[in-house]
C-alpha positions in Angstrom: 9.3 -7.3 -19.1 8.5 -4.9 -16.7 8.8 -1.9 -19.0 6.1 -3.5 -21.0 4.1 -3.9 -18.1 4.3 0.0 -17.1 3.7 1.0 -21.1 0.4 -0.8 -20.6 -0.8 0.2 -17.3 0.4 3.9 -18.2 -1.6 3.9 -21.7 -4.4 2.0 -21.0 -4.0 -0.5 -23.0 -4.9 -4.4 -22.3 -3.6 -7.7 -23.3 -5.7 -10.7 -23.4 -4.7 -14.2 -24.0 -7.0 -17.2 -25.6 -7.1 -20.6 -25.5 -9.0 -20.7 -28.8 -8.9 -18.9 -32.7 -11.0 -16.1 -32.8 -11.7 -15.6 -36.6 -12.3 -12.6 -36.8 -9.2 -11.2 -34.5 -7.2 -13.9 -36.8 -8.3 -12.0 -40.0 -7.5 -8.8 -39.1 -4.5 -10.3 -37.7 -3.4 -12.0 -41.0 -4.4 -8.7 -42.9 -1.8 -6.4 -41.1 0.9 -8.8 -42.0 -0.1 -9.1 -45.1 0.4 -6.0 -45.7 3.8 -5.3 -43.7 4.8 -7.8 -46.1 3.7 -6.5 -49.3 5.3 -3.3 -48.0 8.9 -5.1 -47.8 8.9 -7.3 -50.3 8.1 -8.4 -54.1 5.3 -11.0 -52.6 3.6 -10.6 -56.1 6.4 -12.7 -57.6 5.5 -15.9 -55.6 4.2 -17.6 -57.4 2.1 -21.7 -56.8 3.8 -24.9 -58.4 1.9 -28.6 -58.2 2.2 -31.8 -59.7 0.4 -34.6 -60.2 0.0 -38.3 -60.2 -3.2 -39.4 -61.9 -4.8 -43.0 -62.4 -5.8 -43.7 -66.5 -9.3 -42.8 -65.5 -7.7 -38.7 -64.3 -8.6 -39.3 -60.3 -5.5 -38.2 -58.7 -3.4 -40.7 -56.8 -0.9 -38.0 -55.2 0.9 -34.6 -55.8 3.3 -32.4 -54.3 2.2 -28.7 -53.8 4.5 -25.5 -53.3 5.4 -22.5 -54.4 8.8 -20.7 -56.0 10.1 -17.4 -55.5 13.1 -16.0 -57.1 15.8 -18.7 -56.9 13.9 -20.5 -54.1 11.5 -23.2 -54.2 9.3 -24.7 -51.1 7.6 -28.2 -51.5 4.7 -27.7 -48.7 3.2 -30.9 -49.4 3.7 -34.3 -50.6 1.3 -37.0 -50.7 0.6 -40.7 -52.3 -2.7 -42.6 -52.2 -1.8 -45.9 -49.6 -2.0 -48.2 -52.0 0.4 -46.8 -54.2 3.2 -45.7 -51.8 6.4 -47.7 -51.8 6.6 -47.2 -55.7 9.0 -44.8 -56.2 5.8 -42.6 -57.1 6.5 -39.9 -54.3 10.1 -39.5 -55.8 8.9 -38.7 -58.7 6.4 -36.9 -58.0 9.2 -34.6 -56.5 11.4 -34.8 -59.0 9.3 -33.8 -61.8 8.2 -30.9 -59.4 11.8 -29.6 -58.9 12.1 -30.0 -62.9 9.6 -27.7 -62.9 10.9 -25.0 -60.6 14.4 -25.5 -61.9 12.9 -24.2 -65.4 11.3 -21.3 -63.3 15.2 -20.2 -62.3 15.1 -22.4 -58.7 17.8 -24.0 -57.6 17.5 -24.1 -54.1 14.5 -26.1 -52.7 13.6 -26.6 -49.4 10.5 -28.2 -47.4 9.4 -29.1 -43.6 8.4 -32.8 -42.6 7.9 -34.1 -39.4 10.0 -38.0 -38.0 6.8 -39.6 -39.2 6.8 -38.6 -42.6 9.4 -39.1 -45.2 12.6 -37.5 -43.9 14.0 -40.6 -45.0 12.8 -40.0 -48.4 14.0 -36.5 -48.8 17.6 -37.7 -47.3 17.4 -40.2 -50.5 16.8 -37.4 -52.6 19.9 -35.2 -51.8 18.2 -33.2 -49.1 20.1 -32.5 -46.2 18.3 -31.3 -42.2 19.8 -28.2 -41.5 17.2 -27.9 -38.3 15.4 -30.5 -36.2 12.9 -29.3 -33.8 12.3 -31.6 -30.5 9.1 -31.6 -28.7 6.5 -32.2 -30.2 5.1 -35.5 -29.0 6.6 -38.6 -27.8 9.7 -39.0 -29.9 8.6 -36.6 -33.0 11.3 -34.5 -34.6 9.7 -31.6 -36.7 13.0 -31.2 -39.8 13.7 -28.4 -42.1 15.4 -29.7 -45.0 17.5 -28.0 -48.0 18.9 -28.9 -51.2 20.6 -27.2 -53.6 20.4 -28.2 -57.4 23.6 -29.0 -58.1 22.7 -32.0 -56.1 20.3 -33.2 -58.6 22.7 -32.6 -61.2 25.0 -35.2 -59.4 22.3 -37.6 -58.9 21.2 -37.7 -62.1 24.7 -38.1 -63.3 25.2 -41.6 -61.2 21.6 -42.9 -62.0 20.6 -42.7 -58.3 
């Protein structure tokens, strides 16, 4: 540490910390590693993947939301209407979203949920926590989650 705090006295440069975003610091921020990114890798073959439940009358009533890149696929979001969870709709609401991906050349998928989501629903679904993250709050667990698609083959197979 204290090498980095000659290289800035010596070069005049200054750190400053903040308590809150600036946007404009953030952009520019988000910009450079953007491109560093697109510098190292194919980012242009990322590409989005949703699903989505819908009531007779179209309003939607959940979805998942994600993306797929190469053999990879990342559910960022899953979400059911209240009055409609407890279904079985956010299962297959997944399901038909790793359908999707699978025909897109996925077959590994993983996703991030926190205690107080739906780890337990994931678990259900063949995923297995390869990473829990303490500390958050009073008792919260922050998971990162993985499965692979021959566990969906399996599954399928036993009419789980």
């Amino acid at each position: 540490m204290s090498n980095v705090r000659s290289l800035v006295q010596t070069t005049g440069f200054s750190i400053s910390v903040h308590d809150e975003l600036r946007a404009e610091e953030a952009r520019l921020i988000d910009s450079g590693l953007g491109e560093a990114n697109e510098a190292a890798a194919p980012l242009h073959e990322v590409q989005p993947l949703s699903c989505f439940l819908r009531s007779s009358e179209g309003a939607v009533l959940g979805g998942a939301v994600g993306r797929t890149w190469g053999k990879c696929c990342e559910l960022q979001q899953l979400w059911v209407l209240p009055s409609y969870r407890g279904r079985g709709l956010g299962s297959l609401l997944v399901r038909r979203f790793e359908e999707r991906a699978e025909s897109r050349g996925c077959s590994m998928f993983y996703l991030e949920t926190f205690s107080f989501q739906a780890p337990a629903l994931y678990a259900a679904l063949g995923y297995e926590s390869k990473l829990a993250l303490h500390g958050f709050g009073p008792g919260i667990v922050k998971f990162v989650m993985v499965r692979e698609s021959s566990a969906l083959s399996a599954t399928r197979e036993t009419g789980t």
